[in-house]
C-alpha positions as CSV (number, residue, x, y, z in Angstrom):
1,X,7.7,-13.9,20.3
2,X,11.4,-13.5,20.5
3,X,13.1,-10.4,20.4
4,X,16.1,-9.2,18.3
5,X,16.0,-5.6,18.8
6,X,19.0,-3.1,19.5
7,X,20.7,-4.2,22.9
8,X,22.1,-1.4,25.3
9,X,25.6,-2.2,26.4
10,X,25.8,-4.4,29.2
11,X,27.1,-2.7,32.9
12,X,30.7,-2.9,33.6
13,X,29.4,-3.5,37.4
14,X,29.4,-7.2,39.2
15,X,26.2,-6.9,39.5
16,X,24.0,-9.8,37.8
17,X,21.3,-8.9,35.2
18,X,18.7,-10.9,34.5
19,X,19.3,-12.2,31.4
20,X,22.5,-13.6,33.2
21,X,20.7,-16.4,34.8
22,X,19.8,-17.9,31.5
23,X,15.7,-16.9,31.6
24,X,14.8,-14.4,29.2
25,X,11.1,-14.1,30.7
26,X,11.7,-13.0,34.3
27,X,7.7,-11.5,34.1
28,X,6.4,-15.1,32.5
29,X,6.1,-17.2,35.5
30,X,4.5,-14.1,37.7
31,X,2.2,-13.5,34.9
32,X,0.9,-17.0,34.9
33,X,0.5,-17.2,38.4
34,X,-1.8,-13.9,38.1
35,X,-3.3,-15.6,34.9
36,X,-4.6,-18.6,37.5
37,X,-6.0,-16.4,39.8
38,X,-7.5,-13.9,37.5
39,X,-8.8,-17.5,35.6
40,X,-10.3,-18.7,39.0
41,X,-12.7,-15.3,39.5
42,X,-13.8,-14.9,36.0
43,X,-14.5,-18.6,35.0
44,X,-18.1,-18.1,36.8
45,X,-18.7,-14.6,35.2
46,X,-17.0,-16.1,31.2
47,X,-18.8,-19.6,32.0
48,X,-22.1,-17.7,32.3
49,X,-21.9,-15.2,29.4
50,X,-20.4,-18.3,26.4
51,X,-23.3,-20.9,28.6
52,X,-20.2,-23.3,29.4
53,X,-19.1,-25.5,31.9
54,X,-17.2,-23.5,34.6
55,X,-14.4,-25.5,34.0
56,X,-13.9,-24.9,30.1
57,X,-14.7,-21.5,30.8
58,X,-11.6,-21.0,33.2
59,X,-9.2,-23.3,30.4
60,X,-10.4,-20.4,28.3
61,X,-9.2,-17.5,30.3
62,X,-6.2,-19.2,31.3
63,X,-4.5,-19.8,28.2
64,X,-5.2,-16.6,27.3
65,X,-3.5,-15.5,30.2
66,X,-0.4,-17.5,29.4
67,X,-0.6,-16.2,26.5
68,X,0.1,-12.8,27.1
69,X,2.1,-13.8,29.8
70,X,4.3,-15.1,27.1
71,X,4.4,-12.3,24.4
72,X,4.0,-8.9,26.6
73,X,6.2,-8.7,29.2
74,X,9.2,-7.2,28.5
75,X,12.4,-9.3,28.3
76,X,15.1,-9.7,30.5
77,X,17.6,-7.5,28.7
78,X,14.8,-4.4,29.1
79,X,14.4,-5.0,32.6
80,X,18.3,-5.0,33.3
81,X,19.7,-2.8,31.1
82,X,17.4,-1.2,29.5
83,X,17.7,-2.3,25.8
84,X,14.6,-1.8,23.7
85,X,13.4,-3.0,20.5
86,X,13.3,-1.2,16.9
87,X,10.1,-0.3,16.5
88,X,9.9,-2.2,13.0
89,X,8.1,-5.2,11.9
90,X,10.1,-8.1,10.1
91,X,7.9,-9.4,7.1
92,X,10.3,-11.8,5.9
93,X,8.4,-15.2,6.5
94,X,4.7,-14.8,5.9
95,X,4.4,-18.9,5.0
96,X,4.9,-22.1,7.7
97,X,8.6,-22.5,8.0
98,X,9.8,-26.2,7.8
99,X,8.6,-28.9,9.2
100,X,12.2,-29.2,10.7
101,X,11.9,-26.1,12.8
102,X,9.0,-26.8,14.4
103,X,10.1,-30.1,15.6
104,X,13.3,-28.7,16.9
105,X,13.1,-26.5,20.8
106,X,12.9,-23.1,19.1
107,X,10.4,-19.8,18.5
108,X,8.6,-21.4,16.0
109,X,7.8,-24.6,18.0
110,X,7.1,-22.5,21.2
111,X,4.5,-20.4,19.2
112,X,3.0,-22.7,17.6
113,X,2.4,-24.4,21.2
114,X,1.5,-21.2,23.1
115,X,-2.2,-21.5,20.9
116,X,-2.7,-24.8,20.8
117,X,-4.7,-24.9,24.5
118,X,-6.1,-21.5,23.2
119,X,-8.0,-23.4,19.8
120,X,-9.0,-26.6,21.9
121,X,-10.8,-25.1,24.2
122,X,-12.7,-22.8,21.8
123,X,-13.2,-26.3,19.7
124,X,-15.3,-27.3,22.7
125,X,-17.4,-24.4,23.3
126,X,-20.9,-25.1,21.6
127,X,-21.6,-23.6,18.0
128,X,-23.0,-20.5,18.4
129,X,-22.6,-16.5,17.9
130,X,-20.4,-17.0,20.7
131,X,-18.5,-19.4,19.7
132,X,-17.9,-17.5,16.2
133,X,-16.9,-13.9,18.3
134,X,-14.7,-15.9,20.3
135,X,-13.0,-17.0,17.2
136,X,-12.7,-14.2,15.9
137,X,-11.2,-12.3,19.4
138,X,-8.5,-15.6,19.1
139,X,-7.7,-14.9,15.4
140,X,-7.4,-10.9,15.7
141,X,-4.9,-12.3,18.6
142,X,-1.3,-12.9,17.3
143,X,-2.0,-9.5,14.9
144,X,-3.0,-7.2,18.2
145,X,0.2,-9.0,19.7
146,X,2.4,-7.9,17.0
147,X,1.0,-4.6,17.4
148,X,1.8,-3.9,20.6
149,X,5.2,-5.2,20.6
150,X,6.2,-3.1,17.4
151,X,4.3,-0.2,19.2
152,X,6.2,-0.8,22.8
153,X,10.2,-0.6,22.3
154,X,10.5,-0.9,25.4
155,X,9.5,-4.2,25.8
156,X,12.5,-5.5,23.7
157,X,10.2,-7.6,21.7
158,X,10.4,-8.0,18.3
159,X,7.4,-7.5,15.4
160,X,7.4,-10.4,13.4
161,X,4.9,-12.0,10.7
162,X,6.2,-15.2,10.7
163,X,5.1,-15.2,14.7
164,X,1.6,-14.5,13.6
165,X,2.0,-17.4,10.7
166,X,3.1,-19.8,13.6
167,X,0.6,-18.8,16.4
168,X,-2.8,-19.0,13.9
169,X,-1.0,-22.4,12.9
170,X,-1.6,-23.4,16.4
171,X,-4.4,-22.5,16.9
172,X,-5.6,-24.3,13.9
173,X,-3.8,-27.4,15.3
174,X,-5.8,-26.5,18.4
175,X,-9.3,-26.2,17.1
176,X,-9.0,-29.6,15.4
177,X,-7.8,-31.3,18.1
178,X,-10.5,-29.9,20.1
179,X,-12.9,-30.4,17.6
180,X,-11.6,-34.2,17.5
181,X,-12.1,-34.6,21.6
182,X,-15.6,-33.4,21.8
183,X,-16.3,-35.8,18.9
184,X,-14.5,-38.6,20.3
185,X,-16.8,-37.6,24.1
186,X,-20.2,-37.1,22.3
187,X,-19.6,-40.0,20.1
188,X,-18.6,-42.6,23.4
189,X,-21.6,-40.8,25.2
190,X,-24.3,-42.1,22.1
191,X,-22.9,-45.6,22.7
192,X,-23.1,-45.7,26.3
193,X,-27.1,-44.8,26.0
194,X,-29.5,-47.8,25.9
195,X,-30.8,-48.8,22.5
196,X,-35.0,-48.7,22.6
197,X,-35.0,-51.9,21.6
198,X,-33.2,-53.3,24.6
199,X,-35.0,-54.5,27.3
């Protein structure tokens, strides 16, 4: 998710960049708001097509939105001075890093996060052939993410495999947790039902 790619030199001007103010994802926060929108129309039209609540069906389209959000807008140092990335892909880490990193404020933590609302609320869609595309859409993710930052220099992103190690580790982490919540629901729902014994 982070970039490291060649940085342009800075303005001599007085002008403030972007990146001067300390956020490196100017486009993140208008890209989310779009995300809720977008999430709000299509949660009748996705709840209809995976035969979900309307609700789960617009958690669905929202993380996703948050997701890209996240990983495909270009970063501040692109949008104020025009640095772009080196259109190579860093292979170094293709394992989980330590357990120390991801409980420290850093990129592995953050994508490990980004796909955890991403796997829960797949966990909760009902098995089906739907269920199983949708997987597979979420797991092709991360490496279609990759791609387009290492195809997109512009963006200032950088290609990494350990990102794609991190965000299917979330969404792991999402899907059980998911899974674990609609257990825990259908579970308290069988014990609320009266027993046919009972009077």
């Amino acid at each position: 998710m982070a970039s490291a790619g060649r940085t342009a030199p800075r303005p001599t001007t007085e002008a403030t960049g972007l990146s001067d103010i300390g956020f490196p994802l100017p486009w993140f926060l208008p890209g989310a708001a779009v995300s809720f929108i977008l999430s709000l129309i299509a949660s009748g039209f996705v709840g209809r097509a995976l035969r979900v609540p309307r609700g789960l069906a617009w958690a669905l389209v929202l993380s996703l939105g948050i997701i890209l959000s996240a990983t495909l807008t270009p970063l501040s140092e692109a949008l104020a001075y025009g640095a772009t990335g080196t259109a190579t892909c860093d292979l170094s880490r293709v394992f989980l890093a330590p357990l120390g990193d991801y409980l420290r404020a850093g990129d592995e933590r953050g994508n490990v996060l980004m796909f955890v609302p991403l796997g829960a609320t797949i966990a909760l869609i009902p098995r089906s052939q739907r269920r199983m595309a949708v997987s597979l859409g979420a797991i092709l993710l991360p490496f279609a993410i990759e791609t387009v930052q290492l195809l997109m220099p512009v963006l200032h992103r950088a290609c990494q495999s350990a990102d794609i190690v991190d965000n299917l580790a979330g969404l792991v982490l999402g899907l059980a947790l998911g899974a674990g919540a609609g257990w825990l629901v259908s579970a308290r729902r069988r014990g609320d039902r009266p027993h046919d014994d009972e009077a």
